[in-house]
N, C-alpha and C positions, 0 to 999 in steps of 0.2 A: 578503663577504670581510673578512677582520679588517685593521685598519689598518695593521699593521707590513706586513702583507703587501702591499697595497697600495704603501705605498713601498718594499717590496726592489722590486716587480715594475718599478715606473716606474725607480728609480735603476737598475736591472739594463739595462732595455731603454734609457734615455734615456742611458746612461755608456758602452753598448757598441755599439751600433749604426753608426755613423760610426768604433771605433776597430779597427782589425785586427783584433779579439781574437774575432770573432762573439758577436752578439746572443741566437742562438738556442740557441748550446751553454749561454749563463750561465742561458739561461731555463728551459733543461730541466733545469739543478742545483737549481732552488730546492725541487722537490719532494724531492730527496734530502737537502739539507742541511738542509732544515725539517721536512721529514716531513710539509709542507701537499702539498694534491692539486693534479694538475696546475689552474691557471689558468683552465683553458678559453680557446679560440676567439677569444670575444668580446672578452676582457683582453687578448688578442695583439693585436688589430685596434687595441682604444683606444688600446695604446703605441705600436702604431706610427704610427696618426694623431698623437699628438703629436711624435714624429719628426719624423717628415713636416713637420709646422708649424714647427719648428725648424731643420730644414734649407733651405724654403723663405724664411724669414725672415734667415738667414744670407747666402744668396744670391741675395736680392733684387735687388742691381746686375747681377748676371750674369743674372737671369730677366727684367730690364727690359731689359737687351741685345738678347737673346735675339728679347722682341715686336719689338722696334723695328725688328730685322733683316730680320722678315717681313716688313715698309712693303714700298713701292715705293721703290726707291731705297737698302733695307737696306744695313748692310754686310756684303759677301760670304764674311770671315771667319767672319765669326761665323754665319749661314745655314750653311758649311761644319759649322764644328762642331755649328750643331743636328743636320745630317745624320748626323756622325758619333754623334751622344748612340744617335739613331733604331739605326742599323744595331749599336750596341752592346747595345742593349735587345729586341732582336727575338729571339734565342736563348733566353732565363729567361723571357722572357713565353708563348714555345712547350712551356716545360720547368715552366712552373709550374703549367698548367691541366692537367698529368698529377700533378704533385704534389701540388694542392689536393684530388683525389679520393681522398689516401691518408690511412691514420688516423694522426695527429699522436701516437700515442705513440712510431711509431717514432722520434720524435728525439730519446728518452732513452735510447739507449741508451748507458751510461755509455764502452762500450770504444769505440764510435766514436769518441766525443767525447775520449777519451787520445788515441787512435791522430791522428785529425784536427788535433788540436791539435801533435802534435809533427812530421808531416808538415807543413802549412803555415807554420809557423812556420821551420824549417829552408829552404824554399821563401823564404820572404819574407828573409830573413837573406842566403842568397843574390843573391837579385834585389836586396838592399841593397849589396852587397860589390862585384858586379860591373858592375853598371848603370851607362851614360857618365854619367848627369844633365845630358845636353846639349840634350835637345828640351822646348821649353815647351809648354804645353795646345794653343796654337794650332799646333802643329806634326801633330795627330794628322791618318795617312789613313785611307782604306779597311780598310789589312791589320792593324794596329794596333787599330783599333775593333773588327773582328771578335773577333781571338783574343781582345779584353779582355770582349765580348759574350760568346764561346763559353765561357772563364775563368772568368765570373760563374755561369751553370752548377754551379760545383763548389761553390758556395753550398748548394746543396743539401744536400750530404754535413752531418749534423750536425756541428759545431764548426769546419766550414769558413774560414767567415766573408765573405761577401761582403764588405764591404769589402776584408780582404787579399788575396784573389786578384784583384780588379781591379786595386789600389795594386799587389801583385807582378808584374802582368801588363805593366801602364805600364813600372814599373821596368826590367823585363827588356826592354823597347822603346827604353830610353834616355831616357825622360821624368824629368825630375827631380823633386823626392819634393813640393814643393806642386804641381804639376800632377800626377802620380798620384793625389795625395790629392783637389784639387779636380773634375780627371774623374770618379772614384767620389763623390765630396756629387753633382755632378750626375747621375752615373749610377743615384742612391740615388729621384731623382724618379720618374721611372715603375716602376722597381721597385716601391718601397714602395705607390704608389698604386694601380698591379695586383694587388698584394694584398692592400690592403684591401675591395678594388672586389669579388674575388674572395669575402673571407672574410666582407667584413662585411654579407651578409643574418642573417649568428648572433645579431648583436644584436638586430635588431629579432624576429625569430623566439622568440627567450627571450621577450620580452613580460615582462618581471620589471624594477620600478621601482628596487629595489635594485641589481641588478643594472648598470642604467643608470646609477643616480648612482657606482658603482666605479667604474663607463668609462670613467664622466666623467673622476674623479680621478685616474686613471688616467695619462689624457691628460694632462689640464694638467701633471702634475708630469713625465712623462715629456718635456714642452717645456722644461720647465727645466732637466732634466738633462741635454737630450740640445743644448743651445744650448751649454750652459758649456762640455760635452766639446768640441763641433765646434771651439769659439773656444781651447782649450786647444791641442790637436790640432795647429791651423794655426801655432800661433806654437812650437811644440814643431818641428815638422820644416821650420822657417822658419832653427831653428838645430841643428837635433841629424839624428842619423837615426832608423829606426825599431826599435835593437837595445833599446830599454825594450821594446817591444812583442814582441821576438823571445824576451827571456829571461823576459817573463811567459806568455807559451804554453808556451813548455818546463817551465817548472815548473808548470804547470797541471796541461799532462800527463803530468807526473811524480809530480804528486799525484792524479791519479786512479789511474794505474796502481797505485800504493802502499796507495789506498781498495780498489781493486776485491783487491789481492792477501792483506789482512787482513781481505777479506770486508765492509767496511762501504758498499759502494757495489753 
């Protein structure tokens, strides 16, 4: 892969993956706006491992919680909430071993990715507008975890964006916007790593050394973009809401509709 390309795909995948705006719709643009071919497989998996390393690194105090819970003796809180992560995560993990068998072109399709974009987006604006922001992370139960489990789901839909519809799902629950935000990083744990777990026999199957050291770089850079974003993110809705992130989907998908309408997309 050529170098620049290389760092749109990590800045792409490491800057939008934790942010509302979906990972996977900006990554299905690069082949349109670059006119490079799709990525492959394998470049998905390495960004999102690096992801992955940067979101575990991010919430290292909470992932040391988390073991310590499981002692004897744990606190029961927080055991609560692993349970809750569990029963959040079981729906997309059902949903995505039907997905992994499908051909990953269909997630360029440019009009989804309009249409998706200004649906969710209007979706998440809302769940900003009305939501109490009265209940903290530690407040989630059962029926709460579900629909943000079943919510995740809609991930799927190209330009969706797993993170906003868990953050919109929280929100519309009454969770306030860093516990939305920090339920989804943690919600993003076994996501992410069921689908690499999933995707990443492509790597070694290529059996191509080139190949592997893009992965590499891949990775690494996509940890560093995707650390800065998280740490942005958190202090961002520590004081604001999340209408930056409402009126860049809308004109996202105001600018595809506009590409697809003068034929360039």
């Amino acid at each position: 892969m050529p170098l620049f390309l290389i760092i749109l795909v990590a800045a792409v995948q490491g800057i939008t993956e934790f942010l509302p705006v979906s990972s996977s719709g900006h990554l299905a643009l690069i082949p349109v706006v670059t006119d490079q071919p799709y990525q492959g497989r394998a470049i998905d998996v390495a960004a999102h491992v690096g992801t992955l390393g940067a979101v575990l690194l991010y919430l290292r105090r909470d992932l040391t919680d988390m073991l310590r819970a499981l002692l004897p003796g744990g606190d029961a809180a927080t055991r609560k909430l692993i349970a809750m992560l569990i029963i959040a995560t079981l729906p997309v993990i059902l949903a995505g071993f039907i997905i992994n068998k499908l051909d990953p072109t269909w997630l360029t399709d440019v009009r989804v990715l309009a249409a998706s974009n200004l649906i969710f987006a209007g979706l998440l604006w809302q769940a900003d507008r009305i939501g109490r922001m009265t209940r903290a992370m530690g407040e989630m139960t059962f029926g709460p975890a579900i629909a943000i489990g079943l919510a995740q789901c809609l991930a799927l839909i190209p330009g969706a964006s797993r993170s906003g519809v868990t953050m919109t799902a929280a929100l519309f629950f009454g969770f306030d916007r860093l516990a939305a935000a920090r339920f989804s990083l943690l919600l993003s744990i076994p996501t992410i790593a069921g689908a690499g777990l999933l995707k990443g026999i492509d790597i070694a199957r290529e059996g191509d050394a080139a190949l592997g050291m893009d992965a590499a770089l891949v990775a690494l850079l996509s940890f560093g973009f995707a650390l800065a974003a998280i740490g942005w993110m958190m202090r961002w809705l520590a004081r604001a809401d999340f209408r930056i992130f409402v009126w860049y989907r809308l004109g996202l998908g105001g600018a595809l509709i506009l590409a697809l309408a003068a034929g360039l997309a």
